[in-house]
C-alpha positions in Angstrom: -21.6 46.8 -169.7 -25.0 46.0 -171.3 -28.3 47.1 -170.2 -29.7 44.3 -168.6 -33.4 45.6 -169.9 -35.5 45.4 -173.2 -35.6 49.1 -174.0 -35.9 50.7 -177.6 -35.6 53.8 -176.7 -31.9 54.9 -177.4 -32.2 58.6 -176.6 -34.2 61.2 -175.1 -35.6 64.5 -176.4 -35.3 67.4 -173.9 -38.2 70.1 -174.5 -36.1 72.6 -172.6 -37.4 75.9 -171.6 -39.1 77.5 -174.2 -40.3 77.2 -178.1 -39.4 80.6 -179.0 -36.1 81.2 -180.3 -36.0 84.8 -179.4 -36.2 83.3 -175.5 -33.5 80.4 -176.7 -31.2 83.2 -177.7 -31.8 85.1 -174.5 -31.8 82.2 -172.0 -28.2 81.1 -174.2 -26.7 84.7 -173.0 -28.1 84.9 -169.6 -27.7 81.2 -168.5 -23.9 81.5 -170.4 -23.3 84.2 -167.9 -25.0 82.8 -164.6 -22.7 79.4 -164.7 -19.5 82.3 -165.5 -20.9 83.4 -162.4 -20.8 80.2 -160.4 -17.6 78.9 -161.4 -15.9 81.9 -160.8 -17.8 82.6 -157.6 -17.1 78.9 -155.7 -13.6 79.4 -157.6 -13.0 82.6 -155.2 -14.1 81.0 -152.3 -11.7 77.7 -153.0 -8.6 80.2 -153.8 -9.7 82.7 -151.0 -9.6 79.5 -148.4 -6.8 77.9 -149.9 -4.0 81.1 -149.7 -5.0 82.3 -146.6 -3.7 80.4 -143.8 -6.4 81.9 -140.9 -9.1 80.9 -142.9 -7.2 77.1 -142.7 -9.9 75.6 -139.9 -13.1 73.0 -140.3 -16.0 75.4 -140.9 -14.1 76.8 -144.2 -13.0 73.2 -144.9 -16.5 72.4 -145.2 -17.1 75.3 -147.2 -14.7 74.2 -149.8 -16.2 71.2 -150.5 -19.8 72.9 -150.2 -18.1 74.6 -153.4 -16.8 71.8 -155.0 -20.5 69.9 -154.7 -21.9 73.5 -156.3 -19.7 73.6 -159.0 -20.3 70.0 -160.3 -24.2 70.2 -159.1 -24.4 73.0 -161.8 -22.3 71.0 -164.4 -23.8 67.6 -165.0 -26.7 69.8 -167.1 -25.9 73.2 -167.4 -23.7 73.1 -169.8 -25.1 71.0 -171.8 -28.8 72.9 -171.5 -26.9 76.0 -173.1 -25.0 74.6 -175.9 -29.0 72.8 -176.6 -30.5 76.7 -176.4 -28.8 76.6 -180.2 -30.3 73.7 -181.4 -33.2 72.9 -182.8 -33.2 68.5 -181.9 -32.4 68.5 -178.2 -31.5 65.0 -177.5 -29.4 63.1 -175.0 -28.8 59.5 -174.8 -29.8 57.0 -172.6 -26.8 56.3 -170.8 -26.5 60.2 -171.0 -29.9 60.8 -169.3 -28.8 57.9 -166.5 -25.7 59.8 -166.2 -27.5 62.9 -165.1 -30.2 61.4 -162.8 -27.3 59.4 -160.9 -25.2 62.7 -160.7 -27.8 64.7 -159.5 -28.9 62.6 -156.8 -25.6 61.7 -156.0 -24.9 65.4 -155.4 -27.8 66.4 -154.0 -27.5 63.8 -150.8 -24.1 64.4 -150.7 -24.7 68.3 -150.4 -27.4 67.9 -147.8 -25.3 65.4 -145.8 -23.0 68.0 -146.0 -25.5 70.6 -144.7 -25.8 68.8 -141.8 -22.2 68.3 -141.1 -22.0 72.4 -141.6 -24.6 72.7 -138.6 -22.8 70.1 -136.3 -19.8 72.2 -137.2 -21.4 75.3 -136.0 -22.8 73.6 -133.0 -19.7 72.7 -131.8 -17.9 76.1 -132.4 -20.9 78.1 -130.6 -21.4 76.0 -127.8 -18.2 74.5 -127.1 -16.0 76.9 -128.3 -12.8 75.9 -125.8 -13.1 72.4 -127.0 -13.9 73.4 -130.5 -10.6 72.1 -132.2 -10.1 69.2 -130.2 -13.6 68.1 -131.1 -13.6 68.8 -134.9 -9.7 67.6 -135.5 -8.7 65.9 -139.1 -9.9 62.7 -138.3 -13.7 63.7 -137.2 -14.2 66.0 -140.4 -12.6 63.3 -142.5 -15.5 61.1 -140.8 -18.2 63.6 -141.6 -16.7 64.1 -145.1 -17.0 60.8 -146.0 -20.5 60.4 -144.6 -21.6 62.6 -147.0 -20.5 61.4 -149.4 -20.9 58.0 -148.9 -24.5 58.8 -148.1 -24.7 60.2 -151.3 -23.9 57.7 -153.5 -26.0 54.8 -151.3 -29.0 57.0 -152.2 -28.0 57.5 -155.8 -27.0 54.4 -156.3 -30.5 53.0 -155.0 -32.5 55.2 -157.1 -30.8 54.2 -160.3 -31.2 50.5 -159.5 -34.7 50.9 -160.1 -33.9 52.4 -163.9 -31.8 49.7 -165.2 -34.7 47.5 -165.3 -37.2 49.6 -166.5 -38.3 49.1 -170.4 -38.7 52.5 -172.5 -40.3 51.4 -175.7 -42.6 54.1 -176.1 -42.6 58.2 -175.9 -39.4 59.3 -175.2 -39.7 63.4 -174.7 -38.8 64.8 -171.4 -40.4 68.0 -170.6 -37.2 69.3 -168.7 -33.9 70.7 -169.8 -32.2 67.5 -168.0 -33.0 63.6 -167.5 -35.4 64.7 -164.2 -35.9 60.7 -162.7 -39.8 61.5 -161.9 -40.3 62.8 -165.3 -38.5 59.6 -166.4 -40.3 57.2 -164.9 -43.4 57.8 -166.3 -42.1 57.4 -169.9 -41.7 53.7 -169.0 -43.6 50.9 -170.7 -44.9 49.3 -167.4 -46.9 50.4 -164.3 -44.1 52.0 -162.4 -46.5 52.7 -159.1 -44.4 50.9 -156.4 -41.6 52.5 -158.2 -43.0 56.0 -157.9 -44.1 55.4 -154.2 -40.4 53.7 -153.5 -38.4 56.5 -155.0 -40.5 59.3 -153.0 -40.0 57.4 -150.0 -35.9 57.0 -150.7 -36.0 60.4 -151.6 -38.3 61.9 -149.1 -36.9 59.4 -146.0 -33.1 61.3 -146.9 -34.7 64.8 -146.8 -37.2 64.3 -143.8 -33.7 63.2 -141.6 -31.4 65.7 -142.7 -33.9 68.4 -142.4 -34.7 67.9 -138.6 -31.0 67.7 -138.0 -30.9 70.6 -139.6 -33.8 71.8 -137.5 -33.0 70.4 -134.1 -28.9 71.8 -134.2 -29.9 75.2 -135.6 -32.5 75.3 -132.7 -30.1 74.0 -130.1 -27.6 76.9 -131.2 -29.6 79.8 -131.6 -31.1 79.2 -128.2 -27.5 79.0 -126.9 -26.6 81.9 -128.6 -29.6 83.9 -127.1 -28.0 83.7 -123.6 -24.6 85.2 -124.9 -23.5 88.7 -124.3 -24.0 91.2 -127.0 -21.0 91.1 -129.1 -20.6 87.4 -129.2 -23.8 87.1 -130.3 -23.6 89.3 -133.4 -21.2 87.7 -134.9 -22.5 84.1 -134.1 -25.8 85.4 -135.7 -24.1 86.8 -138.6 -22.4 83.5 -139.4 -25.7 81.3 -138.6 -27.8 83.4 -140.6 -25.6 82.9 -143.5 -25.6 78.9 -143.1 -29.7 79.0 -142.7 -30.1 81.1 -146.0 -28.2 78.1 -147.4 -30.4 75.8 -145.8 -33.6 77.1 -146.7 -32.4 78.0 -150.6 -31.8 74.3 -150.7 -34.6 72.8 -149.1 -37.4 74.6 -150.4 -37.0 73.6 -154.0 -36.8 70.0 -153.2 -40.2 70.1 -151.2 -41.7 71.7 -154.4 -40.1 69.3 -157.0 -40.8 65.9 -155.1 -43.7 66.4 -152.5 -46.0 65.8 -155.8 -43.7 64.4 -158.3 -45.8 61.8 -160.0 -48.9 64.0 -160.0 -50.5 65.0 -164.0 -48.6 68.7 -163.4 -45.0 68.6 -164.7 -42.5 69.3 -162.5 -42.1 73.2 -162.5 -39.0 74.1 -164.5 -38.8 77.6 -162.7 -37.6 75.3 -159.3 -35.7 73.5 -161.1 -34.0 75.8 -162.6 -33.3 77.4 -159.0 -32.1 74.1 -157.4 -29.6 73.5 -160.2 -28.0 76.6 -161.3 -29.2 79.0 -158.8 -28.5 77.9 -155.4 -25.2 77.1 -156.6 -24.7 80.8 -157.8 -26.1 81.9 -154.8 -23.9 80.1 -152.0 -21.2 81.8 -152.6 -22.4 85.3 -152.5 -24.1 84.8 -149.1 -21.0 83.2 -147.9 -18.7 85.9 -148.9 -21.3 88.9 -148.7 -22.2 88.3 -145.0 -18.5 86.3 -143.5 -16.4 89.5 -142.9 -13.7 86.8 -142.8 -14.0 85.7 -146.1 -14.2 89.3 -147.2 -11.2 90.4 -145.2 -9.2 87.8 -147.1 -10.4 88.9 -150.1 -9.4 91.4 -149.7 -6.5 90.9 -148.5 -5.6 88.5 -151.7 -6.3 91.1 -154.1 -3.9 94.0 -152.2 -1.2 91.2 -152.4 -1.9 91.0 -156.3 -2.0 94.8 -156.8 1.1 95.3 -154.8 3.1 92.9 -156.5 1.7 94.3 -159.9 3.3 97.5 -158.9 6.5 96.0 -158.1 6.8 94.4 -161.2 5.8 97.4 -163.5 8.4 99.7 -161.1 11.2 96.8 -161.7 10.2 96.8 -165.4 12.7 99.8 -167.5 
């Protein structure tokens, strides 16, 4: 497929995070350890949910994919913003850089769509806990699943419209450590105002809706769940307090990153940063720190292991 604009630009150059090489070698060994951290952490929670069969219900079946979105959301840079920590001409190209900007919208509506599906799952189980798996049975989660989803990619898909027209024939340096679509933008060779004001409204429009869903059915619950008796209500607590940590972690970044993004300030790389390697890393570890299901089956799976280590070294001569 040819690009249907007039661009010269062929590539992109990626400033990264620093200058300083002492910092490049440093970030390269922290950063090669934080995305360790996430694939093995969402890796736990997909194995943990998979082999255990009381952990086989809709909230965790959300959480898998939650884990699945986490693991790729951290991938489509990551990687590729560690290998660049040893190299000196950090450059991607332009499909590369479209690749990126479709990926991480994609993933990002998808995961807050996804969100939002979590709280209606939680709704459900709190307040109409009799009815709960009747209500939430294979064919309404494959409904919500594919919402997000499907969400996802419309609003991807409609942000990267915009791109394939736009001419780059001038600078070409990104000051991120991925193809950020703002940041793009205003290396193209044309006013790209109604552009600007478009893609905050697509982007901003998604967020605003999902938020006060977010808002509304965490509101609904937590007043249900104030009328409960004591022990009911701790553990429905526990469990919502873990889903609005998630919330939050992934909300706040995106006000920060695209409430001003077109403004003369560069986008701050400490958020983004957070919203694309550290929310990831952190979603699993409040999932598994503060669900004492999750850990009970943890720990459950690695007694099995030990045990059958045993057996195996005691049948061993």
């Amino acid at each position: 497929m040819e690009r249907v604009n007039h661009s010269v630009v062929s590539e992109f150059i990626l400033l990264g995070l620093s200058k300083s090489q002492n910092l490049q070698i440093l970030f390269f060994l922290g950063f090669s350890m934080v995305y360790a951290g996430i694939v093995l952490g969402n890796l736990l929670i997909l194995v943990t949910v998979t082999f255990d069969s009381r952990l086989h219900t809709p909230m965790y079946f959300l959480l898998i994919n939650l884990s699945c979105i986490d693991m790729i959301l951290a991938s489509f840079a990551t990687p590729k913003m560690i290998v660049d920590f040893l190299r000196k001409q950090k450059t991607i190209s332009w499909w590369g850089c479209y690749s990126q900007m479709f990926f991480m919208h994609l993933l990002g509506g998808s995961e807050m769509m996804l969100l939002v599906a979590m709280a209606i799952d939680r709704y459900v189980a709190i307040c109409k806990p009799l009815h709960y798996m009747s209500i939430m049975n294979p064919r309404v989660l494959g409904g919500l699943l594919l919402s997000s989803y499907t969400v996802g990619f419309v609003h991807s898909s409609s942000q990267m419209a915009f791109m394939l027209n736009l001419p780059f024939c001038g600078p070409n340096v990104v000051d991120s450590f991925f193809c950020d679509l703002p940041l793009v933008i205003k290396l193209a060779c044309k006013d790209t105002y109604m552009l600007q004001l478009l893609v905050i409204a697509d982007s901003g429009l998604l967020s605003l809706v999902c938020f006060l869903l977010l808002l509304v059915s965490y509101t609904v619950i937590i007043h249900s769940v104030r009328h409960r008796a004591a022990s009911g209500s701790a553990k429905a607590f526990s469990t919502l307090s873990a889903h609005i940590t998630v919330v939050t972690l992934f909300f706040a970044p995106c006000v920060f990153i695209y409430v001003w993004p077109f403004s003369r300030y560069s986008v701050d790389k400490i958020l983004s940063v957070f919203y694309t390697i550290f929310t990831p890393l952190l979603n699993p570890i409040i999932y598994t720190l503060r669900n004492q299901e999750v850990k009970a089956a943890i720990k459950k799976i690695r007694t099995q292991h030990i045990n059958s280590e045993s057996r195996v070294l005691t049948i061993t001569p």
